[in-house]
Jmol script that loads the backbone (N, CA, C; Angstrom):
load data "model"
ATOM      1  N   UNK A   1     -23.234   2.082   6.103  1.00  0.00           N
ATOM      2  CA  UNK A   1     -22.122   1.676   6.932  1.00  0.00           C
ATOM      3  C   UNK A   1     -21.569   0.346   6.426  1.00  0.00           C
ATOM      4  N   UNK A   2     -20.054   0.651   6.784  1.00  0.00           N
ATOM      5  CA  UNK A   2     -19.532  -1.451   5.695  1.00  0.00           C
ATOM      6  C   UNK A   2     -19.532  -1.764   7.044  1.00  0.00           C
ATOM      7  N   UNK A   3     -19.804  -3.400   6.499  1.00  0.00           N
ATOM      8  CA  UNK A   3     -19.882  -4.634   7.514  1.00  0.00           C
ATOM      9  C   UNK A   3     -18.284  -4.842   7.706  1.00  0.00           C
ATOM     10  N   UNK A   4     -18.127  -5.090   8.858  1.00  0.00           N
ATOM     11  CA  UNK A   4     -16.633  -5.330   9.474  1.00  0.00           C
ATOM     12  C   UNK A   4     -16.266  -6.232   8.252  1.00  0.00           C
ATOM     13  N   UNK A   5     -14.827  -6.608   7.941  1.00  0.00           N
ATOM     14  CA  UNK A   5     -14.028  -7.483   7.630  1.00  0.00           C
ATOM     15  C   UNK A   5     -13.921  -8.821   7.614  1.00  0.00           C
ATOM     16  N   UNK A   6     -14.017  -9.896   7.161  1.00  0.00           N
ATOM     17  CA  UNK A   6     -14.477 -11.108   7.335  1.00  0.00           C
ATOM     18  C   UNK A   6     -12.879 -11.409   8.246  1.00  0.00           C
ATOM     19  N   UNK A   7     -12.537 -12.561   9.122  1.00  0.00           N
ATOM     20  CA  UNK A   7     -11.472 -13.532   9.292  1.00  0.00           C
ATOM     21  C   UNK A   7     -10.703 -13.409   7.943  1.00  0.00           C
ATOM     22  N   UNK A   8     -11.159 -14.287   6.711  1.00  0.00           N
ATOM     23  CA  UNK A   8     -10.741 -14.165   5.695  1.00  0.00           C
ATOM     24  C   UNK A   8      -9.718 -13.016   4.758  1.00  0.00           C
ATOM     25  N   UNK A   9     -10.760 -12.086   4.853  1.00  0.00           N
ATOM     26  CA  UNK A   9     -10.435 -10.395   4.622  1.00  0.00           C
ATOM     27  C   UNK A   9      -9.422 -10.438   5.355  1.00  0.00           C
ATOM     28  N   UNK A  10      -9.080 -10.111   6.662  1.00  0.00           N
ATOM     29  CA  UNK A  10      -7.729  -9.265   7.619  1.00  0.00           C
ATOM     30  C   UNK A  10      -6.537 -10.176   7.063  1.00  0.00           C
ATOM     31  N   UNK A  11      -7.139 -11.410   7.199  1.00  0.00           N
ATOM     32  CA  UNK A  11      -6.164 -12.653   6.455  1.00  0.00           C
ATOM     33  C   UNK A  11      -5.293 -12.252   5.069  1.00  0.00           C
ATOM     34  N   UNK A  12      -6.155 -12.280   4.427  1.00  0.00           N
ATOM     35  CA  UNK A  12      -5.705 -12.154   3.212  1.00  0.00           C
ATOM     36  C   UNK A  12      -4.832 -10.966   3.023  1.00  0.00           C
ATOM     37  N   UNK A  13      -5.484  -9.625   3.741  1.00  0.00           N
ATOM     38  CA  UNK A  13      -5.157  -8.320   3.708  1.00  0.00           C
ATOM     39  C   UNK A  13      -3.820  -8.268   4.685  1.00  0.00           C
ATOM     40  N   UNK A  14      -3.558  -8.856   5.308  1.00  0.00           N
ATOM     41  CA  UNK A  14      -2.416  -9.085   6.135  1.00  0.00           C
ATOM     42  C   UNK A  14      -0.947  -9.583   5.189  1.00  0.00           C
ATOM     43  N   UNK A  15      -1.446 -10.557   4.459  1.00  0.00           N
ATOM     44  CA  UNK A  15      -0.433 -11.518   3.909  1.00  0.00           C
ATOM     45  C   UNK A  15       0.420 -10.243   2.170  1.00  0.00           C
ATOM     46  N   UNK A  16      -1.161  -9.773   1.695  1.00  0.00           N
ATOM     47  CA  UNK A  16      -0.894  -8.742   0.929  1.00  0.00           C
ATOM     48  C   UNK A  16       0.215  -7.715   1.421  1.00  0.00           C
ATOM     49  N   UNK A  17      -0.274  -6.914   2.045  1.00  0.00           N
ATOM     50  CA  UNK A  17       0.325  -5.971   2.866  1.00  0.00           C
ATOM     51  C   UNK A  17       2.214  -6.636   2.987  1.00  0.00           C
ATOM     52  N   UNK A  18       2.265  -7.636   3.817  1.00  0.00           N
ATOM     53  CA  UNK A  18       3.429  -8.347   3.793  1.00  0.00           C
ATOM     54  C   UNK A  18       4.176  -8.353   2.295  1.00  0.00           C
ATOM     55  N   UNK A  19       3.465  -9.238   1.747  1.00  0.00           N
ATOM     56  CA  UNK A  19       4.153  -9.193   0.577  1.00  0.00           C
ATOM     57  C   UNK A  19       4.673  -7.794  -0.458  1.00  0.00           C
ATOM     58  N   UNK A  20       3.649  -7.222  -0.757  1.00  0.00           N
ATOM     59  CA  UNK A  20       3.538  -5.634  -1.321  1.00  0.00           C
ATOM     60  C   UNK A  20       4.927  -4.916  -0.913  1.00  0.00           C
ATOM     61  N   UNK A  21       5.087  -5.209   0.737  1.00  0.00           N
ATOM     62  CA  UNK A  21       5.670  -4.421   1.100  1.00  0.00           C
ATOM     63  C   UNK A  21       7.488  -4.810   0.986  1.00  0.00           C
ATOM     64  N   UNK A  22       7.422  -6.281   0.855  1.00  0.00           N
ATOM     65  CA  UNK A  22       8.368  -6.922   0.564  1.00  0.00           C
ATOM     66  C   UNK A  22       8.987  -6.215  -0.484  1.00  0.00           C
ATOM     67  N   UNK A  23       8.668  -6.433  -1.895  1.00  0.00           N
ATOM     68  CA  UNK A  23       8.380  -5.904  -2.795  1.00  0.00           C
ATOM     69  C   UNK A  23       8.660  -4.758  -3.734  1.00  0.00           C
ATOM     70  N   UNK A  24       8.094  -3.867  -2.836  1.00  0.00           N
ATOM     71  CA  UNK A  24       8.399  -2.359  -2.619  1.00  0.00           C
ATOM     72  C   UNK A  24       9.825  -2.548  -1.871  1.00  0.00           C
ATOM     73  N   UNK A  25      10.219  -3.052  -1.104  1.00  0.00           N
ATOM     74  CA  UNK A  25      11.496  -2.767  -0.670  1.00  0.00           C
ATOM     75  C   UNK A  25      13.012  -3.531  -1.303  1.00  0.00           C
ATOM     76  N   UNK A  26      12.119  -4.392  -2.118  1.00  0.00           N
ATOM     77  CA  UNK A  26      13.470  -5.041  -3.043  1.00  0.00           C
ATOM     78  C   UNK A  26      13.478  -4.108  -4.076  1.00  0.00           C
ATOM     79  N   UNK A  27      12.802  -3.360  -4.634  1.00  0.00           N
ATOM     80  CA  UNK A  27      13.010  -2.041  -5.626  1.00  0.00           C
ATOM     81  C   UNK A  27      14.143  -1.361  -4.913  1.00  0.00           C
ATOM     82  N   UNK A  28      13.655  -0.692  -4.425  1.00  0.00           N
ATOM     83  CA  UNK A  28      14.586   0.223  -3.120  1.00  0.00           C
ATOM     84  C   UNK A  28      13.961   1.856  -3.295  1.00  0.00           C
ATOM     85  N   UNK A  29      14.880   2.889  -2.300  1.00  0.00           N
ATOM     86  CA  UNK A  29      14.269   4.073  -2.824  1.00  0.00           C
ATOM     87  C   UNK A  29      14.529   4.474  -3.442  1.00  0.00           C
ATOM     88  N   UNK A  30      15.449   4.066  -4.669  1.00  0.00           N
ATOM     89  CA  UNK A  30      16.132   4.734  -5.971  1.00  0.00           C
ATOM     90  C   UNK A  30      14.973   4.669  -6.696  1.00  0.00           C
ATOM     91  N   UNK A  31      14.108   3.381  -6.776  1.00  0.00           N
ATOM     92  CA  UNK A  31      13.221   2.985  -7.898  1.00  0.00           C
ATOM     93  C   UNK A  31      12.095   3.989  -7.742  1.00  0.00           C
ATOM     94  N   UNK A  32      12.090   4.894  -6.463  1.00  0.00           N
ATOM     95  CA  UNK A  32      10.903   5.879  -6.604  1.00  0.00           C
ATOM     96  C   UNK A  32      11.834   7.332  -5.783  1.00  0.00           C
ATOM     97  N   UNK A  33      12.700   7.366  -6.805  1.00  0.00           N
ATOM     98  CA  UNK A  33      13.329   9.006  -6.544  1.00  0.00           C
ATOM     99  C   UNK A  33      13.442   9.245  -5.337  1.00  0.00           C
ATOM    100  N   UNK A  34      14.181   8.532  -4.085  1.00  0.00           N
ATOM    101  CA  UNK A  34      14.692   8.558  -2.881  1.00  0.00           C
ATOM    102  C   UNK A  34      14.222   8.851  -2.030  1.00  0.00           C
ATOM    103  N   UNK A  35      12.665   8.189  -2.446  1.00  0.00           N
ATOM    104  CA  UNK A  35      11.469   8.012  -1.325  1.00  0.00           C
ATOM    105  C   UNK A  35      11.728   6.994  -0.819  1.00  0.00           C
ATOM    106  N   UNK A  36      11.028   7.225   0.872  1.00  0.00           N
ATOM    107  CA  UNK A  36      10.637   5.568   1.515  1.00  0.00           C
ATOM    108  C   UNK A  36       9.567   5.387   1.448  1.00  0.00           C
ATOM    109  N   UNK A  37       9.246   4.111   1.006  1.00  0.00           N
ATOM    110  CA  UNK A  37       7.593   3.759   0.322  1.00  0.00           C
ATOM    111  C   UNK A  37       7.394   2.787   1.324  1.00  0.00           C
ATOM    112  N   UNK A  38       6.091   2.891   2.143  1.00  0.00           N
ATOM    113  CA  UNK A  38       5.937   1.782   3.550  1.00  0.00           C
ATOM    114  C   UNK A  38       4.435   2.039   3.055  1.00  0.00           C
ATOM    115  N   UNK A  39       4.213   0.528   3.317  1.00  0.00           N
ATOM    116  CA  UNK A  39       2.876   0.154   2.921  1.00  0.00           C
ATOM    117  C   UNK A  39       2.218   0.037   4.344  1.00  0.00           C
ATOM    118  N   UNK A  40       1.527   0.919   4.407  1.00  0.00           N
ATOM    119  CA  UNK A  40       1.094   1.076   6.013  1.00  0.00           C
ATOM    120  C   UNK A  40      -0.329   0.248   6.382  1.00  0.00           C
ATOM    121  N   UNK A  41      -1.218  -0.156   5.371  1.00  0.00           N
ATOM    122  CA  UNK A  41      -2.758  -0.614   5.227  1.00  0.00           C
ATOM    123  C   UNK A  41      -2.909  -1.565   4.244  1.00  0.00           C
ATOM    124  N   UNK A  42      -3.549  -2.474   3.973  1.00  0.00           N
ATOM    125  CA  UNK A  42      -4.254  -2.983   2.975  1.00  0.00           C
ATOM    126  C   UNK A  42      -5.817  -3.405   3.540  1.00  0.00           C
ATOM    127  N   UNK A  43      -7.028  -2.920   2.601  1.00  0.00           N
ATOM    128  CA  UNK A  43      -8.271  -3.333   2.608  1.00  0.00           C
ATOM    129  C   UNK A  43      -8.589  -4.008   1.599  1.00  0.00           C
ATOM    130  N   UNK A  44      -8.982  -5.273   1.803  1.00  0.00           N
ATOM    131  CA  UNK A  44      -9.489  -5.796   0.738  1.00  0.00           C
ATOM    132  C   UNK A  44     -11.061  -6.312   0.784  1.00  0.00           C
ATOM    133  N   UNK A  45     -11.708  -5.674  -0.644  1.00  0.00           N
ATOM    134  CA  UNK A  45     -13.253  -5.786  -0.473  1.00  0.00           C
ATOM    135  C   UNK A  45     -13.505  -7.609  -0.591  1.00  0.00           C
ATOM    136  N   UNK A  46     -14.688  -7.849  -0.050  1.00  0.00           N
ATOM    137  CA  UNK A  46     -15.688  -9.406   0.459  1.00  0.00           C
ATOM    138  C   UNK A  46     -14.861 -10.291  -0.532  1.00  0.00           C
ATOM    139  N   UNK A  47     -14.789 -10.101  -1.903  1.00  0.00           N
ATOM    140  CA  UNK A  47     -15.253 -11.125  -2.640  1.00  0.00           C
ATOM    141  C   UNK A  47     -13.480 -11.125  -3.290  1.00  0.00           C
ATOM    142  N   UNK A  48     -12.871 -10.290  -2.827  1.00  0.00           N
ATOM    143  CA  UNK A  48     -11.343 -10.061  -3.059  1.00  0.00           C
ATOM    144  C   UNK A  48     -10.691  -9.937  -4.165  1.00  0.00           C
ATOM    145  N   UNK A  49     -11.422  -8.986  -4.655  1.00  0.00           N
ATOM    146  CA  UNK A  49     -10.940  -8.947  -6.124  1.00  0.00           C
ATOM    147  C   UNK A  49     -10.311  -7.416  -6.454  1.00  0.00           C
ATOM    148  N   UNK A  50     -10.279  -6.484  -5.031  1.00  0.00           N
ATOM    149  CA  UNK A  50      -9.444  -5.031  -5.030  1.00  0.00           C
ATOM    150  C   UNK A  50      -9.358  -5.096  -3.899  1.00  0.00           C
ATOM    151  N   UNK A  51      -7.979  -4.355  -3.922  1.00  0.00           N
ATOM    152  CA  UNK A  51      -6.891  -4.030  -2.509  1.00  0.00           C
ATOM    153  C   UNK A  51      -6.968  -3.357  -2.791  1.00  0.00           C
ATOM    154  N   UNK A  52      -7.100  -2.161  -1.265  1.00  0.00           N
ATOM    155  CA  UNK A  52      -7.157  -0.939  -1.511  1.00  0.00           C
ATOM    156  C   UNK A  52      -5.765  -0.746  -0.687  1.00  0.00           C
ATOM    157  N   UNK A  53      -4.238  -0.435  -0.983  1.00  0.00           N
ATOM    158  CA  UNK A  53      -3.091  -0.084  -0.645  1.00  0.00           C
ATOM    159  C   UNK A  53      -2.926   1.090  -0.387  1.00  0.00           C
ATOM    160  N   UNK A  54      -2.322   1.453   1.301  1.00  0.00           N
ATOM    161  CA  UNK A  54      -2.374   2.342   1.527  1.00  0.00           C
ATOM    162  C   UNK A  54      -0.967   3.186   1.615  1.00  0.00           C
ATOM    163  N   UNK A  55      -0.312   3.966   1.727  1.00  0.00           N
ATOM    164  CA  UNK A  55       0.886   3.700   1.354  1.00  0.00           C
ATOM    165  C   UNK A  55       1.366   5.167   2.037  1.00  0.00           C
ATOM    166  N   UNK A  56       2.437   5.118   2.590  1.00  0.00           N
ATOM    167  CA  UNK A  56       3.049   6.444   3.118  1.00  0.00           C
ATOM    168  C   UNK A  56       4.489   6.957   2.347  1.00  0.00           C
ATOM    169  N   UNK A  57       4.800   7.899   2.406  1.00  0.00           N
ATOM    170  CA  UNK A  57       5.991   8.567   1.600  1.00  0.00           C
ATOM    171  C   UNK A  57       6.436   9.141   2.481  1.00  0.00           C
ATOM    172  N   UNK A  58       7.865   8.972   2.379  1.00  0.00           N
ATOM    173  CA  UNK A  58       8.749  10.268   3.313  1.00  0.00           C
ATOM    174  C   UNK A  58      10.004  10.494   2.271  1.00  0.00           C
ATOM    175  N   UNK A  59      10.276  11.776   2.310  1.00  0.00           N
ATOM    176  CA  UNK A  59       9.548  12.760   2.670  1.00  0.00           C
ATOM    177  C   UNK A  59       8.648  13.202   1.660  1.00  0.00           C
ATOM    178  N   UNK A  60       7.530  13.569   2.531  1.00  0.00           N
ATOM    179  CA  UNK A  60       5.893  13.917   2.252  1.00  0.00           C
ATOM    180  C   UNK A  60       5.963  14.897   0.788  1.00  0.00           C
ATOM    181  N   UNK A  61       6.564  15.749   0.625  1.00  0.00           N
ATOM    182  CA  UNK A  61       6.913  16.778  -0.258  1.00  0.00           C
ATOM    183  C   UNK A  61       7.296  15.522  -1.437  1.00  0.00           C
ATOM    184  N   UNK A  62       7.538  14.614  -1.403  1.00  0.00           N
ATOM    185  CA  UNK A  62       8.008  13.736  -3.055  1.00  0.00           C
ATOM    186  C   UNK A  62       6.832  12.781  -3.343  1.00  0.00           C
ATOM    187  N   UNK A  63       5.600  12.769  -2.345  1.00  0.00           N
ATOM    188  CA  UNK A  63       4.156  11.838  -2.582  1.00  0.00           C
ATOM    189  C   UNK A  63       3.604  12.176  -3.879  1.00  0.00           C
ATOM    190  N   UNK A  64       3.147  12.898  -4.479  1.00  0.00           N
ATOM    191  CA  UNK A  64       2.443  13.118  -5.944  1.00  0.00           C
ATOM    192  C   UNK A  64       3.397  12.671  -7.077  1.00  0.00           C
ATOM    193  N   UNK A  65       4.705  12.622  -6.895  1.00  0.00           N
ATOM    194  CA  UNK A  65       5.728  11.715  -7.926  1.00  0.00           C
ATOM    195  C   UNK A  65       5.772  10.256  -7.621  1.00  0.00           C
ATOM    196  N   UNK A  66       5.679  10.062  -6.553  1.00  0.00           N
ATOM    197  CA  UNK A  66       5.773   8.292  -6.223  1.00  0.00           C
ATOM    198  C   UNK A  66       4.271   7.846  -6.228  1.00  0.00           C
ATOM    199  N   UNK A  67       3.577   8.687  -6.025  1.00  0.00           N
ATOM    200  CA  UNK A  67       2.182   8.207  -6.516  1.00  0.00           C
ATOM    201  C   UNK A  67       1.699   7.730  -8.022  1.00  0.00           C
ATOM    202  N   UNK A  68       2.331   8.644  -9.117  1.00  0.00           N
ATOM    203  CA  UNK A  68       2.437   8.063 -10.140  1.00  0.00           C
ATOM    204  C   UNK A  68       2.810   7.145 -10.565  1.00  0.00           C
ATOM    205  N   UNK A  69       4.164   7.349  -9.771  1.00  0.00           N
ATOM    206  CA  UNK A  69       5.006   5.758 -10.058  1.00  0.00           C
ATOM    207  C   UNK A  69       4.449   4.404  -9.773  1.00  0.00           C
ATOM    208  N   UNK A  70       3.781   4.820  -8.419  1.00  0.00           N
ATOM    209  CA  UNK A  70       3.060   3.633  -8.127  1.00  0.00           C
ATOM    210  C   UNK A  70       1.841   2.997  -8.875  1.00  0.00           C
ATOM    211  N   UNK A  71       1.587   4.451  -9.681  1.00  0.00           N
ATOM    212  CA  UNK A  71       0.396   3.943 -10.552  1.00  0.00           C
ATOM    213  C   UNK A  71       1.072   3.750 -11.956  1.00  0.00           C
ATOM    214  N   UNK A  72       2.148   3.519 -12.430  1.00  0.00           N
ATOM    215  CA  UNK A  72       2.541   3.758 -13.642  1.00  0.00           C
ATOM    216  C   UNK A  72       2.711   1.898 -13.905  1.00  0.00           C
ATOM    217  N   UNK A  73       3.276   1.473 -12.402  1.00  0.00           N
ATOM    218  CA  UNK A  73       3.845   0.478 -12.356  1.00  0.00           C
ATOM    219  C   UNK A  73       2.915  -0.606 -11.457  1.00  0.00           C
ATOM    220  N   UNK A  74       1.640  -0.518 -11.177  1.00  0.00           N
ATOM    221  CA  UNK A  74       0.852  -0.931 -11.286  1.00  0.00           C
ATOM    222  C   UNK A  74       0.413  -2.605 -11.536  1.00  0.00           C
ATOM    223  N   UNK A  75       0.310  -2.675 -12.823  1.00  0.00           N
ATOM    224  CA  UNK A  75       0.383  -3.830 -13.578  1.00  0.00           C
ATOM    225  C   UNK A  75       1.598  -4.448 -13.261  1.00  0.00           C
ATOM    226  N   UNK A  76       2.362  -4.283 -13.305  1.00  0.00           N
ATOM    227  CA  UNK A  76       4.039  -4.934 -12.818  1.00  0.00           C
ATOM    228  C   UNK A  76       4.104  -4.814 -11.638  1.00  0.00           C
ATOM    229  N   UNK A  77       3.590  -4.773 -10.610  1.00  0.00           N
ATOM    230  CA  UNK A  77       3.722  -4.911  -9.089  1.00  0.00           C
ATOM    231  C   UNK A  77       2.771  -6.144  -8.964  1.00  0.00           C
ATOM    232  N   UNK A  78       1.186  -5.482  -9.353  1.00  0.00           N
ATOM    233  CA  UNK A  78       0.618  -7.432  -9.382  1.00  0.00           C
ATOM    234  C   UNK A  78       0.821  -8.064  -9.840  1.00  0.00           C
ATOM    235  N   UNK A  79       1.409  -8.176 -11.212  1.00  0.00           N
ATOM    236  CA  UNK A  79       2.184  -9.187 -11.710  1.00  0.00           C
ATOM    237  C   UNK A  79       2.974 -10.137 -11.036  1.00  0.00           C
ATOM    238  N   UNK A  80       4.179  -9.407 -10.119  1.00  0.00           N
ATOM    239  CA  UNK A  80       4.991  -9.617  -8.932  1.00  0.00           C
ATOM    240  C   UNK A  80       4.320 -10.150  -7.197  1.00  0.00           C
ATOM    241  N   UNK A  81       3.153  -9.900  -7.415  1.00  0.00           N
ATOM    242  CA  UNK A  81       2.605 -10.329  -6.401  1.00  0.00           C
ATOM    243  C   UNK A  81       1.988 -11.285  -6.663  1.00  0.00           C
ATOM    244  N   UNK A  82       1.052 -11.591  -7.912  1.00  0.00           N
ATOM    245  CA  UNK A  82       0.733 -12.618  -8.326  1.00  0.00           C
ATOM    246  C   UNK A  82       1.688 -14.231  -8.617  1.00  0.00           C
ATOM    247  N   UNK A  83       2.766 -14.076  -8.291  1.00  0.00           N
ATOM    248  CA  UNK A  83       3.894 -14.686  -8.335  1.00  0.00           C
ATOM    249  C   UNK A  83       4.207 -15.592  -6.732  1.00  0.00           C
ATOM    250  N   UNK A  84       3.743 -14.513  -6.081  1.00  0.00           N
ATOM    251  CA  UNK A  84       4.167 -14.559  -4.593  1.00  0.00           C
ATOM    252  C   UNK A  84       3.135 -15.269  -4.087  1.00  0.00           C
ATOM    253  N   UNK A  85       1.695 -14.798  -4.320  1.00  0.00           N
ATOM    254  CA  UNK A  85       0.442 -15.188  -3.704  1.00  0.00           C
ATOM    255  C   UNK A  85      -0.694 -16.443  -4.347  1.00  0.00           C
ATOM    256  N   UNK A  86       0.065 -16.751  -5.289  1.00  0.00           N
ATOM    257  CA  UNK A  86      -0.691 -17.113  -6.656  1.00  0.00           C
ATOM    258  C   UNK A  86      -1.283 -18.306  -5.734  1.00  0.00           C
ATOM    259  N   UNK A  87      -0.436 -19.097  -4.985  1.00  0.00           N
ATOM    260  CA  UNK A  87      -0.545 -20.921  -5.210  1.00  0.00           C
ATOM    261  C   UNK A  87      -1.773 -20.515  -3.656  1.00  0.00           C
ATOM    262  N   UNK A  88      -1.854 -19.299  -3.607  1.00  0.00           N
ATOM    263  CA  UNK A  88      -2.837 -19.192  -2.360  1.00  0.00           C
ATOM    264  C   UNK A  88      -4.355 -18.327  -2.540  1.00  0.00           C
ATOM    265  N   UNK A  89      -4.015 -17.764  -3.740  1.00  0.00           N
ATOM    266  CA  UNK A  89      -5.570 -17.411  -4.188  1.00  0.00           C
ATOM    267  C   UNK A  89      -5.835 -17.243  -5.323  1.00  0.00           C
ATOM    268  N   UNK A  90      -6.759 -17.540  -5.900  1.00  0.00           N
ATOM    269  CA  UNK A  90      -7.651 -17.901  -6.759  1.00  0.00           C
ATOM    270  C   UNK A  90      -7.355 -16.896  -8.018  1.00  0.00           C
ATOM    271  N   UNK A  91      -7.600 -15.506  -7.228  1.00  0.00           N
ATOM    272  CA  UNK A  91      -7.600 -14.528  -8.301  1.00  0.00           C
ATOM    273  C   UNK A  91      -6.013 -13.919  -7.671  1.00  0.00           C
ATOM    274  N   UNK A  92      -5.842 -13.072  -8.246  1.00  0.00           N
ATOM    275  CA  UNK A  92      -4.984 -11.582  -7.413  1.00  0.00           C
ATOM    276  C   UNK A  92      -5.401 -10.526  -7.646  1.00  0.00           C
ATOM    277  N   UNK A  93      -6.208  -9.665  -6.485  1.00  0.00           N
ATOM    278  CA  UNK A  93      -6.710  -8.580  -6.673  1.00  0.00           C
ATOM    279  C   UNK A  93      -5.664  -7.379  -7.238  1.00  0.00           C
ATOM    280  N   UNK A  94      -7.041  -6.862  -7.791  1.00  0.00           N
ATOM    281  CA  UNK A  94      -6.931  -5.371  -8.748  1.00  0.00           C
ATOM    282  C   UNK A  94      -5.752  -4.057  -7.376  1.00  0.00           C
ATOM    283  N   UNK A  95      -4.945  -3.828  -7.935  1.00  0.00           N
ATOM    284  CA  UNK A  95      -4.403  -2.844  -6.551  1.00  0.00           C
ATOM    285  C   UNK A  95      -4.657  -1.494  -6.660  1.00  0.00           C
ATOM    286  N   UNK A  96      -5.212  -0.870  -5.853  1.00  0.00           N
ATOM    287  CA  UNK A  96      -5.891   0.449  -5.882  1.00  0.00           C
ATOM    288  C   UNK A  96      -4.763   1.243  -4.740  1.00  0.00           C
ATOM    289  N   UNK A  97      -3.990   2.113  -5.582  1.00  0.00           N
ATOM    290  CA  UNK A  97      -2.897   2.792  -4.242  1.00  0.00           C
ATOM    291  C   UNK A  97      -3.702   3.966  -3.671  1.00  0.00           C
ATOM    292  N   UNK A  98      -4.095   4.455  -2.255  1.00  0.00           N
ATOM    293  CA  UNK A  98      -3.980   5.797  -1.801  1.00  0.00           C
ATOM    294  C   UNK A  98      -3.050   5.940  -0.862  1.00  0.00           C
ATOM    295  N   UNK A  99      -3.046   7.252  -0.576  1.00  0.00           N
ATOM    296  CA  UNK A  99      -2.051   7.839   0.166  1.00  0.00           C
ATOM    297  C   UNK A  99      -2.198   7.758   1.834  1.00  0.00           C
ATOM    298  N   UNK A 100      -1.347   7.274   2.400  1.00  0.00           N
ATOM    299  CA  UNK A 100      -1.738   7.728   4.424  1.00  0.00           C
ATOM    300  C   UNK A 100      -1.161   8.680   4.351  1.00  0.00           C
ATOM    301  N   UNK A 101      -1.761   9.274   4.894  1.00  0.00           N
ATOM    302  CA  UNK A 101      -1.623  10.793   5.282  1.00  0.00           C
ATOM    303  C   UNK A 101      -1.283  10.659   6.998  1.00  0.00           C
ATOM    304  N   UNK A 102      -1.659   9.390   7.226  1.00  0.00           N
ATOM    305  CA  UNK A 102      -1.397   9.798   9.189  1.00  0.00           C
ATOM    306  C   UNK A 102      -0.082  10.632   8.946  1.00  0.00           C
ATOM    307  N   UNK A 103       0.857   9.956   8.969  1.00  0.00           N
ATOM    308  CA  UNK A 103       2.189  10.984   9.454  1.00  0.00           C
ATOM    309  C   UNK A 103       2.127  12.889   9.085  1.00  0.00           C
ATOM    310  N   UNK A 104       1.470  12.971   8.009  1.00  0.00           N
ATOM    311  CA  UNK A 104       1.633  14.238   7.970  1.00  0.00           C
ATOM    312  C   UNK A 104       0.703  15.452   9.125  1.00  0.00           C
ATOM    313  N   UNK A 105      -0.674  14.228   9.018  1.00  0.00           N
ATOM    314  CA  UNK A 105      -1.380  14.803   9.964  1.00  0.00           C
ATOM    315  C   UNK A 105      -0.707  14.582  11.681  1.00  0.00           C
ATOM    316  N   UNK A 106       0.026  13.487  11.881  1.00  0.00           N
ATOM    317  CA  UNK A 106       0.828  13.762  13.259  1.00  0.00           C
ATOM    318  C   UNK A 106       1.617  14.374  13.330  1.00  0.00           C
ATOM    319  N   UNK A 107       2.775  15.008  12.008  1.00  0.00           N
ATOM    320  CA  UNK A 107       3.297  16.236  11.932  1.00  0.00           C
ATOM    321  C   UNK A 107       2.699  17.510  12.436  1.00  0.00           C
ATOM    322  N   UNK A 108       1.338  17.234  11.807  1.00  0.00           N
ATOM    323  CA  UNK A 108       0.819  18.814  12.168  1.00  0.00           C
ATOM    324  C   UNK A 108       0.334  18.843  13.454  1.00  0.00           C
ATOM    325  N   UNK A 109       0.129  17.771  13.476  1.00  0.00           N
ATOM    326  CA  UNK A 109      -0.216  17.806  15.312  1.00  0.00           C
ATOM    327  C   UNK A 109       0.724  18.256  16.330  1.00  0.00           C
ATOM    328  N   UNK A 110       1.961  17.528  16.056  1.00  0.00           N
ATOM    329  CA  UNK A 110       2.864  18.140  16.822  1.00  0.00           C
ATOM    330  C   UNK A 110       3.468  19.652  17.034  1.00  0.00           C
ATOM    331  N   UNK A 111       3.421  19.825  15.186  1.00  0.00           N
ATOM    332  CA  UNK A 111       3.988  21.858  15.322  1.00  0.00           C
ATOM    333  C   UNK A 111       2.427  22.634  16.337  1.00  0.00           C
ATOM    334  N   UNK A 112       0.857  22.145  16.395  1.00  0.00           N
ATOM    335  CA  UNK A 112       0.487  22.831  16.774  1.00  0.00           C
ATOM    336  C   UNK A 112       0.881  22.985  18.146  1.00  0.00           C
ATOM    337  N   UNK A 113       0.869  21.803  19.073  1.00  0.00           N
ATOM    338  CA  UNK A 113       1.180  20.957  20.338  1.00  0.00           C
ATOM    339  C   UNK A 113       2.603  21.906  20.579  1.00  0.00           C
ATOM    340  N   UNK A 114       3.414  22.279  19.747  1.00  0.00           N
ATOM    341  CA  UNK A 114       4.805  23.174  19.812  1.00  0.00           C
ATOM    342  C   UNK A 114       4.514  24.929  20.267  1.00  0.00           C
ATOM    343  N   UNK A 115       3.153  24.817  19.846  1.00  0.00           N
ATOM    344  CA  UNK A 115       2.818  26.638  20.144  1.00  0.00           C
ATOM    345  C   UNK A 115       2.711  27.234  21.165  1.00  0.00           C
TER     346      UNK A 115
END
end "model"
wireframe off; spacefill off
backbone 0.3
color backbone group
């Protein structure tokens, strides 16, 4: 079982999240094929050296293309964040993108909830 989150952690993971998401939205949705990219999570492990970014797509049907993208471009997003966050931490963690799936799974919740 993981140990809750330090103060530190939500901290940090808060300010990430903010920024990331900043970020992502000065691209726009052209820059990922006329997706909306909303950074819904960030976890970042003890010692803060990976964010784990969680990230939602609409619409859901264009996620495995903006997932790439997000991994293509990677290195040039922390780069860009490292810019933003620099004069406040030490390192800039490694960014690890997965997917939220909540919305799709509250999609499906609802068509069943429709029967």
């Amino acid at each position: 079982m993981d140990k809750p989150a330090s103060t530190r952690q939500l901290k940090v993971a808060r300010e990430l999240q903010r920024d990331l998401s900043e970020i992502i939205r000065r691209r726009g949705m052209a820059a990922f094929g006329g997706a909306m990219v909303t950074v819904s999570e960030v976890r970042i492990s003890p010692d803060l050296s990976i964010a784990k970014v969680f990230v939602s797509i609409f619409p859901s049907d264009r996620a495995p293309q903006v997932m790439q993208l997000l991994e293509a471009e990677k290195r040039t997003l922390r780069g860009e964040l490292g810019r933003q966050v620099g004069s406040q931490l030490r390192i800039v963690p490694e960014i690890d993108f997965h997917l939220d799936s909540t919305l799709d799974y509250v999609e499906h919740i609802e068509e069943l909830l429709k029967k």
